[in-house]
N, CA, C and O atoms as a GROMACS GRO file, in nm:
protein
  320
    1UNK      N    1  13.542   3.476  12.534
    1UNK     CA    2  13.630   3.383  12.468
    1UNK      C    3  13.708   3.307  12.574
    1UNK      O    4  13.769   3.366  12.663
    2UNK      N    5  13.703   3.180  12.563
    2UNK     CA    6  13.816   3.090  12.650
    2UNK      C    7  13.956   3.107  12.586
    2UNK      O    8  13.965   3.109  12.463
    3UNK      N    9  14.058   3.119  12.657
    3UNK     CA   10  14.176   3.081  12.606
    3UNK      C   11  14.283   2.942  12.676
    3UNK      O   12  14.292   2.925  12.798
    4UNK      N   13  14.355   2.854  12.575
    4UNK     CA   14  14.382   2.781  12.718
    4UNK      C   15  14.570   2.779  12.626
    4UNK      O   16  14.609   2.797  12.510
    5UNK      N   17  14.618   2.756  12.722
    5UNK     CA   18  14.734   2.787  12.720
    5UNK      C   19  14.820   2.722  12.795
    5UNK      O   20  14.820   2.734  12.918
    6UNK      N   21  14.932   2.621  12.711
    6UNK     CA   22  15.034   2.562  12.765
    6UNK      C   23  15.156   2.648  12.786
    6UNK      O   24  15.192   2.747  12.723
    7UNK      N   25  15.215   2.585  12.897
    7UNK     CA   26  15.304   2.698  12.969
    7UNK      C   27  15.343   2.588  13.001
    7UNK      O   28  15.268   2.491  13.011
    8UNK      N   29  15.535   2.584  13.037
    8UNK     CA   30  15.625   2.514  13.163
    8UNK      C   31  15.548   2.492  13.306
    8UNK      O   32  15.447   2.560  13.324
    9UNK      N   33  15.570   2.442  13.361
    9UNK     CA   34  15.492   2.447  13.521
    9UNK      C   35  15.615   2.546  13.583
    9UNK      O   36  15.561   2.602  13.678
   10UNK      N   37  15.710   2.578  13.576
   10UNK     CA   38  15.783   2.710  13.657
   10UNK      C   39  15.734   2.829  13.621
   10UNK      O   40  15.713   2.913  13.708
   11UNK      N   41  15.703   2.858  13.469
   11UNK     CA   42  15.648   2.958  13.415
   11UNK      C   43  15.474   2.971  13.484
   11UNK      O   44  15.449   3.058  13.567
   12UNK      N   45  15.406   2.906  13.453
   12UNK     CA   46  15.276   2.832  13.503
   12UNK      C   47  15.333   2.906  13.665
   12UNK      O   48  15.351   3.027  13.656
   13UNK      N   49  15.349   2.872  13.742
   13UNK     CA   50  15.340   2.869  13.914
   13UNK      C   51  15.450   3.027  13.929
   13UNK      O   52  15.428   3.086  14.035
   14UNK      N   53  15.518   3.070  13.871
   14UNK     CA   54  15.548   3.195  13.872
   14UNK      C   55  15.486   3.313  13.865
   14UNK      O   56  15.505   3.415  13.930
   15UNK      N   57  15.387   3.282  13.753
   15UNK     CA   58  15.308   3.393  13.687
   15UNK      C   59  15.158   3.383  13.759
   15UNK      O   60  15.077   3.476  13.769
   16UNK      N   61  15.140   3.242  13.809
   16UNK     CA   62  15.006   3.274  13.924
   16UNK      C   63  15.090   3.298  14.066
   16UNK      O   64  15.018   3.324  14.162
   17UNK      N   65  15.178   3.294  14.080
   17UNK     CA   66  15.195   3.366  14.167
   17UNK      C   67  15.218   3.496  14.215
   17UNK      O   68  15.218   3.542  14.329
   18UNK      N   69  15.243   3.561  14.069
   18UNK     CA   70  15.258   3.705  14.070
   18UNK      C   71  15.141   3.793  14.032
   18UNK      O   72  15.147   3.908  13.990
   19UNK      N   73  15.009   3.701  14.058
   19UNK     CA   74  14.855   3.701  13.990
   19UNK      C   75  14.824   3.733  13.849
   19UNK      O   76  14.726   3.797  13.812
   20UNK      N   77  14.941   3.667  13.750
   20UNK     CA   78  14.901   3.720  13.596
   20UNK      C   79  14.840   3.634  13.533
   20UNK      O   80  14.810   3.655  13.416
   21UNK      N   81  14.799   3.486  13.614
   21UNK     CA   82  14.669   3.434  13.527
   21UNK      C   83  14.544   3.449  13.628
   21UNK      O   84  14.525   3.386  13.732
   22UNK      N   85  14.461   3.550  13.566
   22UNK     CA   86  14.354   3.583  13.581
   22UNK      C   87  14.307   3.682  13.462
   22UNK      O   88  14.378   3.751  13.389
   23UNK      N   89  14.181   3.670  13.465
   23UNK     CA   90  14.096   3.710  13.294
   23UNK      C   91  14.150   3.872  13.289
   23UNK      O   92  14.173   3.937  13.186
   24UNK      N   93  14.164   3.926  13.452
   24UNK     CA   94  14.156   4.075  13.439
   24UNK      C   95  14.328   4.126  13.388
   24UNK      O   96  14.356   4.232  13.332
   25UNK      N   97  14.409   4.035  13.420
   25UNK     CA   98  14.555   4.050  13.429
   25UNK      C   99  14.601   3.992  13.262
   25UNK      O  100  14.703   4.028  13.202
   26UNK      N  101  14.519   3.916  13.222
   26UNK     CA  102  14.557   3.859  13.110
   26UNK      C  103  14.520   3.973  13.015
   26UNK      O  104  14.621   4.015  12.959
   27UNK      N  105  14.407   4.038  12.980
   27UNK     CA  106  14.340   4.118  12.888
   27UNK      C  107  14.407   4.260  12.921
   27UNK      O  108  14.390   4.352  12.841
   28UNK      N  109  14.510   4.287  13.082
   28UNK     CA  110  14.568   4.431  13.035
   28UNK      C  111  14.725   4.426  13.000
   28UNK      O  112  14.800   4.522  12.983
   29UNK      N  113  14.754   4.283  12.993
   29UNK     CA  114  14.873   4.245  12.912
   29UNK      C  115  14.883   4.273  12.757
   29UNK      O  116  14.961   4.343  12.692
   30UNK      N  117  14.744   4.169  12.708
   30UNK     CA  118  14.699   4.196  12.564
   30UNK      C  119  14.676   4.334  12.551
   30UNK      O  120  14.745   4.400  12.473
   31UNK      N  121  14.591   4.383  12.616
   31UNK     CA  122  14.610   4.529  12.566
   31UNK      C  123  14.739   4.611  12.573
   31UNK      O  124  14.763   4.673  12.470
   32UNK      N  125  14.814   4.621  12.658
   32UNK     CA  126  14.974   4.685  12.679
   32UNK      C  127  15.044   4.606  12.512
   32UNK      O  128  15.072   4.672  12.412
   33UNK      N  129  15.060   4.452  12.527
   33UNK     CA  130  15.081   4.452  12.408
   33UNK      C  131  14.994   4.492  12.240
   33UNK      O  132  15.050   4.455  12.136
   34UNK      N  133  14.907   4.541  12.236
   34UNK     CA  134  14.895   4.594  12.140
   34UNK      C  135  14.878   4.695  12.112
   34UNK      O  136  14.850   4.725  11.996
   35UNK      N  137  14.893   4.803  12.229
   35UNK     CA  138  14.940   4.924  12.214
   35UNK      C  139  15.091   4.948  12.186
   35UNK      O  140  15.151   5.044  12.138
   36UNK      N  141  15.130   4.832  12.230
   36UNK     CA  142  15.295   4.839  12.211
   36UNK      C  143  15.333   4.776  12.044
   36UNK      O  144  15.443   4.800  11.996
   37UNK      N  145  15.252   4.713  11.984
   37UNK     CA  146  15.240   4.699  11.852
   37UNK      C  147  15.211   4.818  11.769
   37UNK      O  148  15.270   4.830  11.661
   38UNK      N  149  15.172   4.858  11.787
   38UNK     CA  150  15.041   4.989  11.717
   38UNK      C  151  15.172   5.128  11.739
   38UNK      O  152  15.193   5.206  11.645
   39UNK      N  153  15.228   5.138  11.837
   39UNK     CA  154  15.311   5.224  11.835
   39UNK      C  155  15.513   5.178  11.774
   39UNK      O  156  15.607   5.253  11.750
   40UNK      N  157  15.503   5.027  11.771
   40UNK     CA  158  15.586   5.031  11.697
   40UNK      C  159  15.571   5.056  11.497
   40UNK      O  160  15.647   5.109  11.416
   41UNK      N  161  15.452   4.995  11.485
   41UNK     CA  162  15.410   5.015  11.343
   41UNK      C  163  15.398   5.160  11.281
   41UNK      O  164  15.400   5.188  11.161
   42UNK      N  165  15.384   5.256  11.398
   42UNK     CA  166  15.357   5.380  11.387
   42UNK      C  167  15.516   5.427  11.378
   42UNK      O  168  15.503   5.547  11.356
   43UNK      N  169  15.596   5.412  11.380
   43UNK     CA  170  15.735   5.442  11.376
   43UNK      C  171  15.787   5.365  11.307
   43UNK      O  172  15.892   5.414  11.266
   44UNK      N  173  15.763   5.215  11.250
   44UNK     CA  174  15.774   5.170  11.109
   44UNK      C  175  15.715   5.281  10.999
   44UNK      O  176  15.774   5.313  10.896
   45UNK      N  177  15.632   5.315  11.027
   45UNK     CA  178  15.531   5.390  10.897
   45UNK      C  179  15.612   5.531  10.892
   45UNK      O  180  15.603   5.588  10.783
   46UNK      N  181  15.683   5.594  10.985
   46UNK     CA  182  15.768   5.714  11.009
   46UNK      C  183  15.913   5.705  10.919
   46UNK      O  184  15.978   5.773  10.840
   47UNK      N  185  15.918   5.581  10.982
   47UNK     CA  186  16.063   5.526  10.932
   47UNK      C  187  16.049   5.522  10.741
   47UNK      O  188  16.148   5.531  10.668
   48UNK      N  189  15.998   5.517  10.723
   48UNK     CA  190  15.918   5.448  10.560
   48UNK      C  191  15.906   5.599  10.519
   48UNK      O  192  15.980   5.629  10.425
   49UNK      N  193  15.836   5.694  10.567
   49UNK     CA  194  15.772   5.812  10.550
   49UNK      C  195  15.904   5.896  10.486
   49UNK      O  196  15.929   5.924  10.368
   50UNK      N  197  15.979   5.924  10.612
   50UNK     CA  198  16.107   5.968  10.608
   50UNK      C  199  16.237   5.893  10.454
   50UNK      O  200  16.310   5.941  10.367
   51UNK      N  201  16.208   5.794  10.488
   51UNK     CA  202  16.346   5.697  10.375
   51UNK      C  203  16.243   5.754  10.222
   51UNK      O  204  16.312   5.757  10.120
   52UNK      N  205  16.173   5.774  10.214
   52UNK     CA  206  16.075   5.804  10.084
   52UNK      C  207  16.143   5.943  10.009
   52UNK      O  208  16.151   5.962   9.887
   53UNK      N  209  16.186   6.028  10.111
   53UNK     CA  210  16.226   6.168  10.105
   53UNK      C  211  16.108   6.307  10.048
   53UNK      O  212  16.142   6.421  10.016
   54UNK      N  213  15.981   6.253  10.050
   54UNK     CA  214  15.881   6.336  10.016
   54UNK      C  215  15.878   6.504  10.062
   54UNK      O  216  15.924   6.532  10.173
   55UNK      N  217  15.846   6.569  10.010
   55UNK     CA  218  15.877   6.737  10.030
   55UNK      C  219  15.747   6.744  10.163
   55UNK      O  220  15.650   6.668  10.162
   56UNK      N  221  15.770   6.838  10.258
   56UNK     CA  222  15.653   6.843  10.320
   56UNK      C  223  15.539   6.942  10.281
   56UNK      O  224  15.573   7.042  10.219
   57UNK      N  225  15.425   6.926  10.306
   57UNK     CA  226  15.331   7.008  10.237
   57UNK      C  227  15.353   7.104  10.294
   57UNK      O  228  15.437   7.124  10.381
   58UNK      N  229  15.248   7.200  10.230
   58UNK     CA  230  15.262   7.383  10.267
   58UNK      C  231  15.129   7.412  10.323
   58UNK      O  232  15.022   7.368  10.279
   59UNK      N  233  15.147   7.497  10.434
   59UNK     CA  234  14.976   7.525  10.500
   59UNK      C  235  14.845   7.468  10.328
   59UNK      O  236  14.762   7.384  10.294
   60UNK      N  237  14.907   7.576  10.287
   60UNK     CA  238  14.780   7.579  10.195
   60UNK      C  239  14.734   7.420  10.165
   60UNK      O  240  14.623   7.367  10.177
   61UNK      N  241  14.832   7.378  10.132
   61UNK     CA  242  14.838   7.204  10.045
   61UNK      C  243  14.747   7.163  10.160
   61UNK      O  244  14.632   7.126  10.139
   62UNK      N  245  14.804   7.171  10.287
   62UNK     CA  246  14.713   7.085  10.399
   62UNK      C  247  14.543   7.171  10.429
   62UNK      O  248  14.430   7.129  10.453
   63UNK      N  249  14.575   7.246  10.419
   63UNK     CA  250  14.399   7.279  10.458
   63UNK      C  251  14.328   7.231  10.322
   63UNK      O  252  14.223   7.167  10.334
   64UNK      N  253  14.398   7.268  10.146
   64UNK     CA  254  14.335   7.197  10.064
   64UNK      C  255  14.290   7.008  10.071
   64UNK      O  256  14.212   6.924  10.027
   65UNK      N  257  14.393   7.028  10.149
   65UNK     CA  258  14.313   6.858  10.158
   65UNK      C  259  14.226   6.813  10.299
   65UNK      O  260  14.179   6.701  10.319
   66UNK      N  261  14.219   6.916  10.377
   66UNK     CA  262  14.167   6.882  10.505
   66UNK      C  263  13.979   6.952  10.441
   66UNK      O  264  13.871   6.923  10.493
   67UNK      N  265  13.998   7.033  10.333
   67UNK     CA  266  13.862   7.033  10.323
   67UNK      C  267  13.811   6.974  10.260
   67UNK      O  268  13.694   6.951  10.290
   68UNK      N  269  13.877   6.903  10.114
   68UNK     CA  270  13.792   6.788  10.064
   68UNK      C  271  13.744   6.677  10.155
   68UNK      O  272  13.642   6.610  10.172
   69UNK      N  273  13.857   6.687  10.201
   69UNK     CA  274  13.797   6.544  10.339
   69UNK      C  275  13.661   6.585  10.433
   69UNK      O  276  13.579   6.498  10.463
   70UNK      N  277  13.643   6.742  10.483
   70UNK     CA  278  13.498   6.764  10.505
   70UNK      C  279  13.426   6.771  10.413
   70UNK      O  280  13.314   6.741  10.455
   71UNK      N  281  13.419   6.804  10.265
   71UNK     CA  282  13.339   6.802  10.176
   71UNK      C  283  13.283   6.678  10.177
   71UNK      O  284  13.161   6.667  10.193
   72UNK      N  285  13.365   6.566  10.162
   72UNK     CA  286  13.339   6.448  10.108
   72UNK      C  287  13.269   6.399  10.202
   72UNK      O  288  13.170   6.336  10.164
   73UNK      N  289  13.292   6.408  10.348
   73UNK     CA  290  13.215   6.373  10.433
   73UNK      C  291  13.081   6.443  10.419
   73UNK      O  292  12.987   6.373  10.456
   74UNK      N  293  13.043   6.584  10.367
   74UNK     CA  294  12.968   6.597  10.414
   74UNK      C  295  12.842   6.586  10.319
   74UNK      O  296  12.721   6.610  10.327
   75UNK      N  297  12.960   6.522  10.198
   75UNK     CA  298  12.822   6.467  10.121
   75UNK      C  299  12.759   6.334  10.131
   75UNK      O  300  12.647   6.289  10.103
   76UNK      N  301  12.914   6.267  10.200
   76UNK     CA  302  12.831   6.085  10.235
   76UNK      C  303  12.696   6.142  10.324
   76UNK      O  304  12.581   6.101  10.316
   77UNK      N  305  12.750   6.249  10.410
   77UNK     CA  306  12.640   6.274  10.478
   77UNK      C  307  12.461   6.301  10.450
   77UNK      O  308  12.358   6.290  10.516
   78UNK      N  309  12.497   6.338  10.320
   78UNK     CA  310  12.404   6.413  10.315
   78UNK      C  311  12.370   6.518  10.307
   78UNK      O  312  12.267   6.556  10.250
   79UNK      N  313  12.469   6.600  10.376
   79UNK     CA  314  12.512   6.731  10.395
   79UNK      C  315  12.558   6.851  10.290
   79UNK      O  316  12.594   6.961  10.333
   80UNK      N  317  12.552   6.818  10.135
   80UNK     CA  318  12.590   6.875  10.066
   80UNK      C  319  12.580   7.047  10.081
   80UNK      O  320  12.628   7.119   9.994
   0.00000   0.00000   0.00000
């Protein structure tokens, strides 16, 4: 993918000078930022989780649902 991108010329001549336009410097920015997305959404979804006030499950409750989830897989599978 090309990207092209207007920038200030101080911003522009700062940031190649500190080598952050290049393909390899650009793509571990994007990635840092969307790990840095992904972990704020993940603490939105906490935040939400929590304000809900839901009871927490009980061993049992969680393995009952951790095996339908292999069941179910293991019939998409095939695996019945």
């Amino acid at each position: 993918m090309e990207l092209k991108v207007n920038l200030p010329d101080t911003v522009a001549s700062e940031a190649k000078a500190a080598g952050l336009i290049t393909s390899q410097a650009i793509e571990r920015l994007l990635r840092e930022a969307m790990r840095n997305k992904a972990v704020d959404e993940l603490f939105d979804a906490a935040d939400r989780m929590a304000a809900a006030e839901i009871p927490p499950l009980t061993m049992q409750e969680i393995q009952s649902e951790v095996d339908a989830v292999r069941k179910a897989r293991r019939e998409r599978a095939g695996r019945t």
